[in-house]
MIDOSE-1310 file (N, C-alpha, C; in nm, 2 decimals, decimal comma, always signed):
residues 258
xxxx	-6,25/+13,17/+7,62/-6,38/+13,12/+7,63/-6,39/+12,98/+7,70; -6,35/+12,86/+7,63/-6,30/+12,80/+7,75/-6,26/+12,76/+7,89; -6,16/+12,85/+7,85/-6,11/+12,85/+8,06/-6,24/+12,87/+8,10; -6,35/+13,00/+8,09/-6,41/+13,04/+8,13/-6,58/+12,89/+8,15
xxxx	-6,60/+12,84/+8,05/-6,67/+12,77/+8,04/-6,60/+12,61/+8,17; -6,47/+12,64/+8,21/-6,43/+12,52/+8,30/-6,36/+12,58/+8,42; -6,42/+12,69/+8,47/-6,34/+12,73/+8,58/-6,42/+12,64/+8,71; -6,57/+12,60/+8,71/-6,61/+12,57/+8,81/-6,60/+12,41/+8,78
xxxx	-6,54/+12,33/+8,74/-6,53/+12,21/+8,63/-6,40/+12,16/+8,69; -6,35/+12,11/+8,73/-6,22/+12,00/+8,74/-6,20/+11,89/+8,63; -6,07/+11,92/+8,62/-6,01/+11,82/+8,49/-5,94/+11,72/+8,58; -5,94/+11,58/+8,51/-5,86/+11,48/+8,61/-5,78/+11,40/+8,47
xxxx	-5,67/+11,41/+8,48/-5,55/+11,37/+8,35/-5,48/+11,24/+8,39; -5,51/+11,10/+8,34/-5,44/+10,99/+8,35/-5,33/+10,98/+8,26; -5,25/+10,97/+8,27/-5,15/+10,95/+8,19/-5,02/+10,80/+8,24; -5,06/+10,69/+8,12/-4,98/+10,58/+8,11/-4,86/+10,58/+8,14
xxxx	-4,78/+10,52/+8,19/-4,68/+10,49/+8,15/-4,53/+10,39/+8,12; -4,53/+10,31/+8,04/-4,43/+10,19/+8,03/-4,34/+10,21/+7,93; -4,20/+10,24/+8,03/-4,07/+10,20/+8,01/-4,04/+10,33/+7,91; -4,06/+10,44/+7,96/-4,03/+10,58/+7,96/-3,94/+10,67/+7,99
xxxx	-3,87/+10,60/+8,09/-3,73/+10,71/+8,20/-3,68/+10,78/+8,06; -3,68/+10,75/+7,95/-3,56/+10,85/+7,87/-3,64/+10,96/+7,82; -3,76/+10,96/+7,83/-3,83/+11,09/+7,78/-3,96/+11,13/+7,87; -3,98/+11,07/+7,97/-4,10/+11,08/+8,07/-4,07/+11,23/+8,13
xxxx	-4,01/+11,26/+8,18/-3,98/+11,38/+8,25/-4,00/+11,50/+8,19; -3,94/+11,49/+8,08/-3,96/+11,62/+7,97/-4,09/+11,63/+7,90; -4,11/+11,47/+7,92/-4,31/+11,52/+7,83/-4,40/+11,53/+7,92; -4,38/+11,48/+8,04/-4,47/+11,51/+8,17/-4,47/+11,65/+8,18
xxxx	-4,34/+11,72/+8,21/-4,34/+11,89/+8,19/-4,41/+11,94/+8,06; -4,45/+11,89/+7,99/-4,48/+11,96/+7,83/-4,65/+11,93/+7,89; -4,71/+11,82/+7,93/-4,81/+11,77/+7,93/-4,89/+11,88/+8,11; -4,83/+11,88/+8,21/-4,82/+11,98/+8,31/-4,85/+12,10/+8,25
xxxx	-4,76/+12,21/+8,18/-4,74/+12,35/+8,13/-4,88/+12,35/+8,11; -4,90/+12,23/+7,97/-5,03/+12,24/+7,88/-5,15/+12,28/+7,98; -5,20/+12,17/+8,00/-5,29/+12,17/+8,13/-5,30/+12,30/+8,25; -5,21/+12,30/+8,27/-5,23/+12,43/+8,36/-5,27/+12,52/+8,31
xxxx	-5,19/+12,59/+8,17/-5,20/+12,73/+8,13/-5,39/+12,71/+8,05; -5,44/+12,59/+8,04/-5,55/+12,59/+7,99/-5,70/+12,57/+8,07; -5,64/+12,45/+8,18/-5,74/+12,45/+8,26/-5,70/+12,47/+8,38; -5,76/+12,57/+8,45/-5,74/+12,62/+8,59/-5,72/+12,51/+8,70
xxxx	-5,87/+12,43/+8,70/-5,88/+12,34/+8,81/-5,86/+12,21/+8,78; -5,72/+12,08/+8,78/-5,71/+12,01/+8,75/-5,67/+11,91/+8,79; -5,58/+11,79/+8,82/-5,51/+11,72/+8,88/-5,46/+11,62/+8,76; -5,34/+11,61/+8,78/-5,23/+11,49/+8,65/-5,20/+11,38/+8,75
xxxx	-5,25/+11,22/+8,70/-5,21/+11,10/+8,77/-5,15/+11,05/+8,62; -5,05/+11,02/+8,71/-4,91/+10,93/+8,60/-4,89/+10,80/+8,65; -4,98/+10,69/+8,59/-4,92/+10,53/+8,66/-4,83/+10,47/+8,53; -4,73/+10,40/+8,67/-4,62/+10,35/+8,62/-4,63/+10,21/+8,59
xxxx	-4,68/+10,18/+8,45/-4,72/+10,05/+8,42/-4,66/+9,93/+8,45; -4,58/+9,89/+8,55/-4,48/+9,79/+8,56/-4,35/+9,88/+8,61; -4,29/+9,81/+8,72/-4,13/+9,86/+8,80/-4,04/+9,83/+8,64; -4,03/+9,84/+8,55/-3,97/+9,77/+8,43/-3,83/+9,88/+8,47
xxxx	-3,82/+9,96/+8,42/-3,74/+10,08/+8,44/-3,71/+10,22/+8,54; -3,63/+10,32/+8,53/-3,65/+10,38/+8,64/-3,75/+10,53/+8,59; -3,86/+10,48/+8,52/-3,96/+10,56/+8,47/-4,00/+10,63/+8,60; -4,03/+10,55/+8,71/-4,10/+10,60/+8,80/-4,02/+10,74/+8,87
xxxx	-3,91/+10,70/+8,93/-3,80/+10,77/+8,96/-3,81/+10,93/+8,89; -3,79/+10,92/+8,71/-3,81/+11,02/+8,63/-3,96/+11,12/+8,64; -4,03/+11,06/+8,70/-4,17/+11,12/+8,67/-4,18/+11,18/+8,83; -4,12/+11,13/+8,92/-4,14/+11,20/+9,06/-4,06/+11,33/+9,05
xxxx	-3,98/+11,34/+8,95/-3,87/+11,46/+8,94/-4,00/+11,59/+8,88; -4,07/+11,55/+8,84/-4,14/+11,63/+8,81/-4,30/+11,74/+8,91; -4,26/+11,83/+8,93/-4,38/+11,87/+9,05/-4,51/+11,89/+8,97; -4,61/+11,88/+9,05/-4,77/+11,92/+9,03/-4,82/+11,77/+8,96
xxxx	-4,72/+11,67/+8,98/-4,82/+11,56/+8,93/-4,83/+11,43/+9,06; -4,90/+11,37/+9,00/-4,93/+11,24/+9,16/-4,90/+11,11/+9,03; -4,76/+11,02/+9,13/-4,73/+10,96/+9,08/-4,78/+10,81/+9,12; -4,80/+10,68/+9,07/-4,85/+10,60/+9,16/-4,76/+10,49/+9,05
xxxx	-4,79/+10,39/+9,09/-4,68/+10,26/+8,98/-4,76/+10,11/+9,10; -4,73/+9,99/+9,01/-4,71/+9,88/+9,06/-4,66/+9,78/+9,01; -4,59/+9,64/+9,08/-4,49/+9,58/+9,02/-4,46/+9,57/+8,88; -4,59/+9,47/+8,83/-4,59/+9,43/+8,71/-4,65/+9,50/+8,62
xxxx	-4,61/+9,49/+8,54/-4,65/+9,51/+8,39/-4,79/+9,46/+8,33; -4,92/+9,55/+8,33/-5,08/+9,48/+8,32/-5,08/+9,53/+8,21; -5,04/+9,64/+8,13/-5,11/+9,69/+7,98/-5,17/+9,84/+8,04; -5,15/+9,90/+7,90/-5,23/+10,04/+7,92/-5,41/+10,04/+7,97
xxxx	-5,45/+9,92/+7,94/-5,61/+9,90/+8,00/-5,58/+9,99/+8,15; -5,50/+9,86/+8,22/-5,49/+9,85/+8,36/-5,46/+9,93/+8,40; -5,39/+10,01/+8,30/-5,29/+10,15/+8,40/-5,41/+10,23/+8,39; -5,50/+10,23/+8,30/-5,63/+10,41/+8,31/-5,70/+10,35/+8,39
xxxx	-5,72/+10,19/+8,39/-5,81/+10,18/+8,51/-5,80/+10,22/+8,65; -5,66/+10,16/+8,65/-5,65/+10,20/+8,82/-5,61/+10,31/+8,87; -5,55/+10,39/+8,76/-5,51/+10,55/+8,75/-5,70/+10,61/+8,78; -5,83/+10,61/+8,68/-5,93/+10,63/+8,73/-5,97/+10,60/+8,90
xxxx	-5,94/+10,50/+8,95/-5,95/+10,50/+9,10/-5,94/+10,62/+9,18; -5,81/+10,72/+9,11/-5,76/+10,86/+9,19/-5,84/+10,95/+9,16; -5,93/+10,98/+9,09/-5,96/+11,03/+9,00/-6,10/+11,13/+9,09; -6,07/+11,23/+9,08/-6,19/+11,31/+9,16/-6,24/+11,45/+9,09
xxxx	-6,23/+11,47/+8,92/-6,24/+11,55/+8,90/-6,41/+11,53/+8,74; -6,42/+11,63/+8,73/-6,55/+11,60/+8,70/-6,59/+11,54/+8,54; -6,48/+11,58/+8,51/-6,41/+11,53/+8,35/-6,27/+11,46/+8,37; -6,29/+11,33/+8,27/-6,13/+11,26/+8,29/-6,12/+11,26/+8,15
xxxx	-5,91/+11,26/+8,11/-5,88/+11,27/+7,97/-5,80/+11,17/+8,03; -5,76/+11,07/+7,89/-5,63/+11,00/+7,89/-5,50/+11,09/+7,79; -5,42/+11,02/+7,83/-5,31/+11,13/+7,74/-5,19/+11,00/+7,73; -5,15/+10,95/+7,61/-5,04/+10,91/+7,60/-4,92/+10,98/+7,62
xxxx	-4,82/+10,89/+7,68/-4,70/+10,98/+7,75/-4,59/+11,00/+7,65; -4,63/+10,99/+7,53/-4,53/+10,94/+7,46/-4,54/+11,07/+7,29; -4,65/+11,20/+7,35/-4,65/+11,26/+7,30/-4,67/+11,30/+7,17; -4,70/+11,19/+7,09/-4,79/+11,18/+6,93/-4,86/+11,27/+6,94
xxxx	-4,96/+11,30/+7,05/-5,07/+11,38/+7,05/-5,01/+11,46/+7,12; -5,06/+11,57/+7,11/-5,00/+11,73/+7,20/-5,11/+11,80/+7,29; -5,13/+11,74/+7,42/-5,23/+11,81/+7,51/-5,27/+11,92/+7,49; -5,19/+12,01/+7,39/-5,24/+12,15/+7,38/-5,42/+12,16/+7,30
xxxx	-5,43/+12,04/+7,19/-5,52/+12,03/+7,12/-5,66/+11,96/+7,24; -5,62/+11,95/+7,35/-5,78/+11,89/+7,45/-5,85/+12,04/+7,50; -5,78/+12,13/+7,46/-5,85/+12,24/+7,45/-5,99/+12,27/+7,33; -5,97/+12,24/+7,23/-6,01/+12,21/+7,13/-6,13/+12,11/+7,15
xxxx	-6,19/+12,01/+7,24/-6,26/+11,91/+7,26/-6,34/+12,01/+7,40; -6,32/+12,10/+7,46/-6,44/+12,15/+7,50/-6,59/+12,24/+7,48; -6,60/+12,25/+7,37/-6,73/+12,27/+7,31/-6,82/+12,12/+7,28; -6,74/+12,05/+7,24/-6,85/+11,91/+7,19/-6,89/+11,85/+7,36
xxxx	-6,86/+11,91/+7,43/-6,87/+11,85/+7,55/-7,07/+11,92/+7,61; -7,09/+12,00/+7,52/-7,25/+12,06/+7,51/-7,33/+11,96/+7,45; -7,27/+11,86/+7,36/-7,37/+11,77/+7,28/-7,33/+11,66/+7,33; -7,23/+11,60/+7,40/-7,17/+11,49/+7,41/-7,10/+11,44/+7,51
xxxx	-7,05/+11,30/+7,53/-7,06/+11,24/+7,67/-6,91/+11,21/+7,66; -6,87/+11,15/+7,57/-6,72/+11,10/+7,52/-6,69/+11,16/+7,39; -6,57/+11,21/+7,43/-6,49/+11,29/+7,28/-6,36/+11,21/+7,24; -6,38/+11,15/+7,11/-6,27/+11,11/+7,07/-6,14/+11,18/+6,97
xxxx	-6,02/+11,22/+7,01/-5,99/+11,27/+6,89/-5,96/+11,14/+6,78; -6,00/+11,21/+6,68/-5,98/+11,09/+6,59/-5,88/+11,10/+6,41; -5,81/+11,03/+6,45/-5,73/+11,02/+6,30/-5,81/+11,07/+6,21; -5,91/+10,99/+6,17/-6,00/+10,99/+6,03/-6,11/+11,13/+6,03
xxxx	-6,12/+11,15/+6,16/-6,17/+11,32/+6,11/-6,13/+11,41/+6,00; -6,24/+11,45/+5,91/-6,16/+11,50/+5,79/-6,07/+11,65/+5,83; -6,10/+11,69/+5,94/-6,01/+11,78/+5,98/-5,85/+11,78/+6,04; -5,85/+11,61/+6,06/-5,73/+11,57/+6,13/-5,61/+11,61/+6,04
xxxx	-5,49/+11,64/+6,12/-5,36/+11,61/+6,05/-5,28/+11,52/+6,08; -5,23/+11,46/+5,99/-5,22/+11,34/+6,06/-5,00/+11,34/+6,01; -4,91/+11,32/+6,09/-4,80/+11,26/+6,05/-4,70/+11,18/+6,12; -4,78/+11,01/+6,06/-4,73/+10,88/+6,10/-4,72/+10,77/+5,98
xxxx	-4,63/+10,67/+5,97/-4,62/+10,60/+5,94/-4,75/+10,52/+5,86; -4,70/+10,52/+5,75/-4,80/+10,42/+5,66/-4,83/+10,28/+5,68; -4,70/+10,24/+5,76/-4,76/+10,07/+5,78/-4,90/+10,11/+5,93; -4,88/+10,20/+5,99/-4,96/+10,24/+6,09/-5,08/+10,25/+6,04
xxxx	-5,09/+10,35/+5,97/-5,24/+10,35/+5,88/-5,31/+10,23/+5,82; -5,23/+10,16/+5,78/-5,25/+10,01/+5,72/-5,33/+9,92/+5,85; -5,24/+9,91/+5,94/-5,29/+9,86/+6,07/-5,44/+9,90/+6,11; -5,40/+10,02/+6,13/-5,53/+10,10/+6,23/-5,66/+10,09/+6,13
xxxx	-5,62/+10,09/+5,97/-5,78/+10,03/+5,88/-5,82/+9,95/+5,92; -5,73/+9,83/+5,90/-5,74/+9,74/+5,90/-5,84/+9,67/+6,07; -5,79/+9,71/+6,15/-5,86/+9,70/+6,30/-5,96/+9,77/+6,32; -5,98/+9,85/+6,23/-6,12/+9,97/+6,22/-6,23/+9,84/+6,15
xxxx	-6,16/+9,82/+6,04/-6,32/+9,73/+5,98/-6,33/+9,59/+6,03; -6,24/+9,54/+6,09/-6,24/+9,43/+6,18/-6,33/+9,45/+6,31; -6,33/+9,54/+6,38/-6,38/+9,57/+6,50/-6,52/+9,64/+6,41; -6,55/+9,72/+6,32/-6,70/+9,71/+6,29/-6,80/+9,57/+6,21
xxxx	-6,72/+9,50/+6,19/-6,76/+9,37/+6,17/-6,78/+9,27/+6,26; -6,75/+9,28/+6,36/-6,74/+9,18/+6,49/-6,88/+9,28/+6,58; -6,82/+9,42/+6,64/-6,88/+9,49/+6,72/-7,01/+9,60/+6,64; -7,00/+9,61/+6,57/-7,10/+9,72/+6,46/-7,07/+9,80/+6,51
xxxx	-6,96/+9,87/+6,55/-6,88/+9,97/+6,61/-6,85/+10,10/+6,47; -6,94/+10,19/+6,49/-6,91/+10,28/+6,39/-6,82/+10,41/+6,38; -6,77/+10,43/+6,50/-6,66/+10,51/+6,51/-6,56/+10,48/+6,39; -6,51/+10,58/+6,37/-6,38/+10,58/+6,26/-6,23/+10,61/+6,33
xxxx	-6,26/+10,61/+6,47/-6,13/+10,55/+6,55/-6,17/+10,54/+6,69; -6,13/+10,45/+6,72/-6,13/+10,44/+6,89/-5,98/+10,45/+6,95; -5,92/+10,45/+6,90/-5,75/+10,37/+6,95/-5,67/+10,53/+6,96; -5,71/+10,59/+6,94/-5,64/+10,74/+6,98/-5,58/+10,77/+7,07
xxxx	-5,53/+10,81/+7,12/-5,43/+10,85/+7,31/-5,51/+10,99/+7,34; -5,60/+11,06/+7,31/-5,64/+11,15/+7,36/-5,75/+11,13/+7,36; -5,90/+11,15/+7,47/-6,01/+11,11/+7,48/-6,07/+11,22/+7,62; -6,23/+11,23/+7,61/-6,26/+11,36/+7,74/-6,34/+11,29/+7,75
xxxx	-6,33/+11,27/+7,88/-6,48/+11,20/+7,89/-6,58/+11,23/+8,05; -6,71/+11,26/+8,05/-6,73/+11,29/+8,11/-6,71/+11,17/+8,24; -6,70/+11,23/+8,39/-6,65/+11,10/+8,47/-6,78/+11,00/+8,52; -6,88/+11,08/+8,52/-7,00/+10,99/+8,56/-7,00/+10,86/+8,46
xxxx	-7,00/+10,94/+8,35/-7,01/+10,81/+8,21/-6,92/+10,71/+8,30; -6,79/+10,76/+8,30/-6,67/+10,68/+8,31/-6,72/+10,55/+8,47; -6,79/+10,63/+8,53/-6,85/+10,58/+8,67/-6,89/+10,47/+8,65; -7,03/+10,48/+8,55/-7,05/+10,29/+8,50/-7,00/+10,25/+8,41
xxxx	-6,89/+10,24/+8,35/-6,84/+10,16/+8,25/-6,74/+10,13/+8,26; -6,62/+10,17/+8,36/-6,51/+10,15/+8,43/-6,51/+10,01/+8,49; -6,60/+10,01/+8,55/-6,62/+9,88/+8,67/-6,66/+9,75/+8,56; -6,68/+9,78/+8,42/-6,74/+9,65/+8,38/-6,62/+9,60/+8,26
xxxx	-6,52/+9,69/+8,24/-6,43/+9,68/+8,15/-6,32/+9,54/+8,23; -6,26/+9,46/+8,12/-6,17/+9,36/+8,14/-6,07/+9,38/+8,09; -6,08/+9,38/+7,94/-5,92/+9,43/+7,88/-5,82/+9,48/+7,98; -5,71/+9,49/+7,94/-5,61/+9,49/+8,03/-5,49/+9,56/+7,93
xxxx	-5,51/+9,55/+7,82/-5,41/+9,63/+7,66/-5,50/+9,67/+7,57; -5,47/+9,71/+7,48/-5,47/+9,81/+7,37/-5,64/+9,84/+7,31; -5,72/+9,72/+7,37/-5,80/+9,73/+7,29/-5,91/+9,76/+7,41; -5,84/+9,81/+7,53/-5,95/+9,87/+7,62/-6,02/+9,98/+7,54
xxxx	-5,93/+10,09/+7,48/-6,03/+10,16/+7,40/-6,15/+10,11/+7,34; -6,11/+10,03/+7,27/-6,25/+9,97/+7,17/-6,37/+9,91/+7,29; -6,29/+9,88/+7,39/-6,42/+9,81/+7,53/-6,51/+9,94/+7,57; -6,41/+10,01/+7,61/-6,47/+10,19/+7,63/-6,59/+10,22/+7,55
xxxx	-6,56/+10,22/+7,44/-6,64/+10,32/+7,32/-6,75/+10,21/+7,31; -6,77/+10,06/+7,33/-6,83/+9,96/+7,32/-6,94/+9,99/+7,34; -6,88/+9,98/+7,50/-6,98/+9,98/+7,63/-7,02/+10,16/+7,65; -6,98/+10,22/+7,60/-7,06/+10,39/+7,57/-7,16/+10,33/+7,52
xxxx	-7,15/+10,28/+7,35/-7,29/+10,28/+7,29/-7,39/+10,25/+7,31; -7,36/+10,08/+7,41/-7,46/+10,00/+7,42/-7,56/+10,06/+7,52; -7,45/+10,18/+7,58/-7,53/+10,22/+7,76/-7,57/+10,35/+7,69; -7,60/+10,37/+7,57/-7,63/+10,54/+7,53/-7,64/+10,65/+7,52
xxxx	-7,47/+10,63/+7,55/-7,41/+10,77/+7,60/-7,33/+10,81/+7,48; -7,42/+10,93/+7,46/-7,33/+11,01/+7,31/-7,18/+11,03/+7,25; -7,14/+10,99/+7,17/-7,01/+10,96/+7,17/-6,97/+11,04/+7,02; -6,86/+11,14/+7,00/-6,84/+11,24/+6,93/-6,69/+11,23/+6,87
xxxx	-6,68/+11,19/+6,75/-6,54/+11,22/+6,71/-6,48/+11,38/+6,67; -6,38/+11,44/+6,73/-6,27/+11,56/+6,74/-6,16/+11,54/+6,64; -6,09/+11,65/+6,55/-6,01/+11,63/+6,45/-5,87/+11,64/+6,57; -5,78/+11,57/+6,56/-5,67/+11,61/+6,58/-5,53/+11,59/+6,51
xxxx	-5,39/+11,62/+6,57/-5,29/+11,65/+6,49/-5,22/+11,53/+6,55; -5,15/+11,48/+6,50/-5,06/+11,36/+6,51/-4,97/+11,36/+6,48; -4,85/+11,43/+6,53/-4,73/+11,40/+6,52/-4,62/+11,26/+6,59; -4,62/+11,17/+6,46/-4,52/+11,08/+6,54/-4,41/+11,07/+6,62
xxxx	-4,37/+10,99/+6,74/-4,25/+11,06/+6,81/-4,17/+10,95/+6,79; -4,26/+10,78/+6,77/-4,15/+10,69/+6,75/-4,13/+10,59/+6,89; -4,18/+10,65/+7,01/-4,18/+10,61/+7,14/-4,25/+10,52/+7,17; -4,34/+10,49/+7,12/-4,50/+10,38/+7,14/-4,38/+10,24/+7,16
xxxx	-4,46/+10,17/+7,28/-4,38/+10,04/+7,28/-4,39/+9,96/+7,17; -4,59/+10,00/+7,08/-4,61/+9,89/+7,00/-4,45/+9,94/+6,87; -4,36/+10,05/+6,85/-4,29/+10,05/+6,76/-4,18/+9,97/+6,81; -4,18/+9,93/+6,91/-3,97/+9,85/+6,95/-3,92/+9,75/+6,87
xxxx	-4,00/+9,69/+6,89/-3,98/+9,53/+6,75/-4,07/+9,49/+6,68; -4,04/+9,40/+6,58/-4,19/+9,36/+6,52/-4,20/+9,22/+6,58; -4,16/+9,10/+6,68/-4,23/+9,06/+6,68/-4,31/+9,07/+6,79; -4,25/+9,16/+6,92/-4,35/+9,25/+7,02/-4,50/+9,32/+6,93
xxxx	-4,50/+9,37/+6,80/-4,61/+9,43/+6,77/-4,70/+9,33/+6,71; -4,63/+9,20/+6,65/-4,72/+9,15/+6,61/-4,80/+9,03/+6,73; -4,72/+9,00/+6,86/-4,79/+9,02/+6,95/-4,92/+9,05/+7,01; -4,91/+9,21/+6,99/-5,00/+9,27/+7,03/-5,11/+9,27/+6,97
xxxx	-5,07/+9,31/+6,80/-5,22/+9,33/+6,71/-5,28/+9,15/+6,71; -5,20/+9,09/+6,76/-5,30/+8,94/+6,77/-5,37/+8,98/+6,87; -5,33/+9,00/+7,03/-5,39/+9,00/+7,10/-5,53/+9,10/+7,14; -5,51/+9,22/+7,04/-5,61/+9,36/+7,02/-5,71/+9,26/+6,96
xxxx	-5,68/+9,15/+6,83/-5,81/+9,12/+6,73/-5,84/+8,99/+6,82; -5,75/+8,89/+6,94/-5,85/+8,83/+6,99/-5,93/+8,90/+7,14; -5,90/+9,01/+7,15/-5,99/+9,08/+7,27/-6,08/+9,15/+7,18; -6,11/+9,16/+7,08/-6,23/+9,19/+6,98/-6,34/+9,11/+7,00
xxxx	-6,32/+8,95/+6,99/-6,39/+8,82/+6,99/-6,43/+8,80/+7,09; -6,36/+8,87/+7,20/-6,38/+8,84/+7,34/-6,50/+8,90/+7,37; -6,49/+9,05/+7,35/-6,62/+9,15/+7,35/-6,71/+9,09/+7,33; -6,71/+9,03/+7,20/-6,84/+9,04/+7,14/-6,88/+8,86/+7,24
xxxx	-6,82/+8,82/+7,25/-6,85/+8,65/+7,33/-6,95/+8,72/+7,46; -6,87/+8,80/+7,53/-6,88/+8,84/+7,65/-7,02/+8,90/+7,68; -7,05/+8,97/+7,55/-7,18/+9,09/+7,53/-7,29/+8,99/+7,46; -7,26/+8,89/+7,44/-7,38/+8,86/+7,35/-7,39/+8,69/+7,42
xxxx	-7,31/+8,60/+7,44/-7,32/+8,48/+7,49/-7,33/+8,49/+7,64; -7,23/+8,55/+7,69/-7,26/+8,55/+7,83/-7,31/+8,66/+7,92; -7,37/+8,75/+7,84/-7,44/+8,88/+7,95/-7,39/+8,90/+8,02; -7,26/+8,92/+8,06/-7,16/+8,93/+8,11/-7,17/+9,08/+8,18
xxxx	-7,13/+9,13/+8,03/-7,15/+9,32/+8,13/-7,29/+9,36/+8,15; -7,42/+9,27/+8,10/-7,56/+9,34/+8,19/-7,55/+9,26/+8,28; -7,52/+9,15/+8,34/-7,51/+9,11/+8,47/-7,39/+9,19/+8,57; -7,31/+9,22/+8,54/-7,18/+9,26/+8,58/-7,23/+9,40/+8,69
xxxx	-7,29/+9,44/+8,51/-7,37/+9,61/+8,55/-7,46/+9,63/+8,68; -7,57/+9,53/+8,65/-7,70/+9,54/+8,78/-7,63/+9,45/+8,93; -7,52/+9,40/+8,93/-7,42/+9,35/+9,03/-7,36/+9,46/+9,11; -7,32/+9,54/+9,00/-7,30/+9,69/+9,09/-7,35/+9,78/+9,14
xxxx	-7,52/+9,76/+9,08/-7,59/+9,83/+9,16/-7,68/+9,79/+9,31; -7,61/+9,63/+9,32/-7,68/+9,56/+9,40/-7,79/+9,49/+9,41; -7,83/+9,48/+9,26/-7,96/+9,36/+9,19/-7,89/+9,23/+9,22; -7,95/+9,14/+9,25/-7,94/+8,96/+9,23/-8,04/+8,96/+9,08
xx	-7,97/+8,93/+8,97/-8,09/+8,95/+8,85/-8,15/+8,74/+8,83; -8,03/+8,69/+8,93/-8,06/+8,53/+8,90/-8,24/+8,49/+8,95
């Protein structure tokens, strides 16, 4: 039913990736298989977040995907953003490369796509299964009621590696995003609400692999989750002090609003 409901439909698959050579190849092929055998008409972009390792190298071994990389190292923001640049299909998914989530389940997320504009899979769905780490859960509450306290952000997750989204949506909200790491999700889902575009949480399954850069060290993670809770503050500075993204917005459509 599916296939059938996306045969005239193009899928466009971004998929991250930093400091991966030891397992990129084999999940790229797992993440490939998936997609094919599900959606007819598609295209897979794999950027290489940073020359860090020979990730890139590993991911060209693989056929049917389009690989693209640049020097440095910007954050998974910057890799979906500029991976969206390639992007010519009528629906875009992100996909972590690192395999928690199992592509097989974005099959699953095409029916909410009749009521809805962005599909989240989401941990806290009471259908989800979830198996990861409890300091993780700890974290991810904890950033949930922080980010609805700052943002009045009602989702019960944004931070997931699996997401569908329609690409028009993606059209104006792409261009006004800044984040650059972890908490582009939460910019995404922000800037959905504010612009009206229906936004839908999906149950999914979560098997941990262990691979996520945020697990390498703790003081790389705690790093990060500073930097996720001060681009929280940022949002909210940005959207409410400096009109920032309605100026940004009517800039792109060629208004002078001064």
């Amino acid at each position: 039913m599916f296939r059938k409901l996306m045969e005239n439909k193009k899928l466009s698959v971004i998929v991250p990736v930093y400091n991966g050579e030891k397992f990129i190849q084999k999940n790229l092929e797992q993440i490939r298989d998936s997609i094919s055998n599900n959606f007819p008409n598609h295209e897979i972009i794999v950027v290489i977040d940073g020359k860090t390792d020979n990730s890139k190298k590993e991911a060209e071994k693989v056929k049917g995907v389009k690989v693209i990389s640049y020097e440095k190292n910007q954050g998974k923001g910057y890799a979906l953003k500029y991976g969206f640049k390639y992007c010519t299909g009528d629906y875009v998914t992100f996909i972590d490369c690192d395999m928690d989530l199992h592509p097989e389940q974005l099959k699953n997320f095409i029916p909410y796509l009749s009521t809805a504009d962005v599909i989240i899979g989401s941990k806290r769905h009471p259908f989800s299964k979830l198996n990861y780490p409890f300091s993780r859960r700890i974290l991810s509450s904890g950033f949930r009621i922080y980010s609805w306290l700052i943002l009045g952000l009602s989702l019960r997750d944004t931070q997931s590696g699996l997401k569908l989204i329609k690409k028009e949506v993606l059209d104006v909200i792409m261009p006004l995003i800044l984040v650059k790491r972890f908490a582009f999700d939460l910019e995404l889902c922000f800037l959905a609400k504010k612009h009206g575009f229906r936004t839908v949480e999906a149950p999914i399954h979560v098997n941990f692999q262990n691979n996520s850069s945020l697990s390498k060290n703790l003081s790389s993670t705690f790093k990060n989750i500073k930097g996720m809770f001060l681009d929280v503050l940022a949002i909210r500075y940005r959207y409410t002090f400096l009109n920032y993204y309605q100026k940004m917005f009517w800039e792109s459509k060629g208004w002078n609003r001064r």
